[in-house]
N, C-alpha and C positions, 0 to 999 in steps of 0.2 A: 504494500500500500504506500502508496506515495505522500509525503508531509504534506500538508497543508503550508504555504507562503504567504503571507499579505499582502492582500492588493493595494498599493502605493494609492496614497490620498490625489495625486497627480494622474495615476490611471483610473481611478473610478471618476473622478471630474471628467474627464475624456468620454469616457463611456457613456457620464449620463448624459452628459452635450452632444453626443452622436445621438442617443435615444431620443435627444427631444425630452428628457427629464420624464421619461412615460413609459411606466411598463412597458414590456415588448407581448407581455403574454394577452391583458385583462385591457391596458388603456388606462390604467390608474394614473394618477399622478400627482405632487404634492399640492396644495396641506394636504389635502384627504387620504393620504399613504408616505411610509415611510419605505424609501425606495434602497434596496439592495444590488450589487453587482451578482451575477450570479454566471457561473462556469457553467458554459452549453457543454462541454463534454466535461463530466464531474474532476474533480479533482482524485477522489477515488478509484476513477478508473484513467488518471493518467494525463488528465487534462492540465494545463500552463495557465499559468495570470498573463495571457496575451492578450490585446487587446480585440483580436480574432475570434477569439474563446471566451468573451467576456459578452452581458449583455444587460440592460437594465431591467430588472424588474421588482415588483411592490414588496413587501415583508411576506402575504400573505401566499403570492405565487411561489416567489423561490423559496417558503418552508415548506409546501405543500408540495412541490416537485423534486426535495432532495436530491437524493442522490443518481438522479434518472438522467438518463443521456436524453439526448435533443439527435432526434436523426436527421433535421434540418435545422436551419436557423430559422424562427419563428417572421414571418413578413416584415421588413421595416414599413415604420408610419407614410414611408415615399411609395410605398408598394402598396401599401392600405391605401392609400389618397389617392394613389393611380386607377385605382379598383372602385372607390367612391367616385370619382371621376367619368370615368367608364359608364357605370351605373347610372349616374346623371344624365349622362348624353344621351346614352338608350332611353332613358323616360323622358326627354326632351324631344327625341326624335321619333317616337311612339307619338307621345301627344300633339305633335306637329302631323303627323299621319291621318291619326285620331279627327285632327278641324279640317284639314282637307277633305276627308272624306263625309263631316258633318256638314261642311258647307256645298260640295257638290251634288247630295244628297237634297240638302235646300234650296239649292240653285236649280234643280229637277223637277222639284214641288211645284215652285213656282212656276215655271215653265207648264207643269201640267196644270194649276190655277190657272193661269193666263187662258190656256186653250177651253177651259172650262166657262171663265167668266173672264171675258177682254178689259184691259184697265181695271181692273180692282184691286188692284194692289195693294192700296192704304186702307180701303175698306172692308178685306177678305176678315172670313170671321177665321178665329184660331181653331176652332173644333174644327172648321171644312180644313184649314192647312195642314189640322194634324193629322188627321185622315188622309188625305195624298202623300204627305210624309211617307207615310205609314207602308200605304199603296207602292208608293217607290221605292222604300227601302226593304221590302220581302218580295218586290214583283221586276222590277227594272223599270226603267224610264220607258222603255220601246211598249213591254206590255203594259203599261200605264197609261202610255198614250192612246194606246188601240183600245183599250176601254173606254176614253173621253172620243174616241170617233165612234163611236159605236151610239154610244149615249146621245153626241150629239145627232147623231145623223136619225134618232128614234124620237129627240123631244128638243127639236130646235127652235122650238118657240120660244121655252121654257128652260132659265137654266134651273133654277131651283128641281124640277121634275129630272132635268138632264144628270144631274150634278146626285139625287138620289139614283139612277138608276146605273149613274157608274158606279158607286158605292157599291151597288146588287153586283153586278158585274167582276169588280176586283172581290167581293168578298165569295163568291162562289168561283173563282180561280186560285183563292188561294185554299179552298176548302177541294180544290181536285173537280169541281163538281162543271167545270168549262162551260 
């Protein structure tokens, strides 16, 4: 078994300034922990007070992990942040996905209002829009449309009558019943 050395007040300052002053295991970091240098490969089995072989962590980690070897180095915070990072972007560019496809979606709607009811744009009620939404978002824009030619070409006097029986129309295509 090899003796145990002291690690120089000069290399655990080092070490903890490499860590960022933050466990490497848990993220701890003071006041709320008292932080230890601890030997990724124990000293029991052989390991140096190198700075290689050194790393920070809380009171709590390196009592609880003694004498246990490390078969890697645990992520530095540059390797976590790269990963939070990462992580950000993907939900950034998910959510940027996410509005493009809610607004061409919307842009659809409207397009099938339009052909439903010409100029009402500012006046359309919310329950007709959210109903073609609806219509466009489980059916496609094409089959949407061909429901509003259908409708109108059966109640073109009337859009109120037209505008129910494209309702009847998309909702027995989407129930299979064509």
């Amino acid at each position: 078994m090899t003796k145990r050395k002291a690690v120089s007040k000069s290399l655990r300052f080092e070490v903890f300034k490499r860590d960022d002053f933050t466990c490497q295991y848990c993220g701890a970091h003071p006041p709320d922990v008292i932080l230890h240098v601890d030997h990724i490969n124990p000293v029991k089995l052989g390991g140096k007070n190198e700075e290689e072989n050194l790393i920070t962590s809380c009171s709590a980690c390196n009592l609880g992990k003694s004498a246990t070897p490390l078969t890697a180095v645990p992520k530095s915070l540059a390797d976590r942040a790269a990963e939070v990072a990462e992580r950000e972007a993907q939900v950034a560019g998910y959510a940027a996905i996410m509005e493009a496809q809610r607004q061409r979606v919307e842009d659809d709607a409207w397009r099938v209002a339009d052909e439903l009811q010409p100029g009402a744009r500012k006046g359309y009620s919310r329950d007709r829009f959210n109903g073609i939404t609806y219509f466009v978002t489980h059916m496609g824009l094409h089959e949407t449309l061909n429901a509003v030619s259908i409708a109108k070409s059966k109640f073109p006097w009337s859009e109120t009558k037209a505008f129910k029986y494209f309702c009847g129309i998309c909702w027995n295509r989407l129930r299979g019943d064509r």
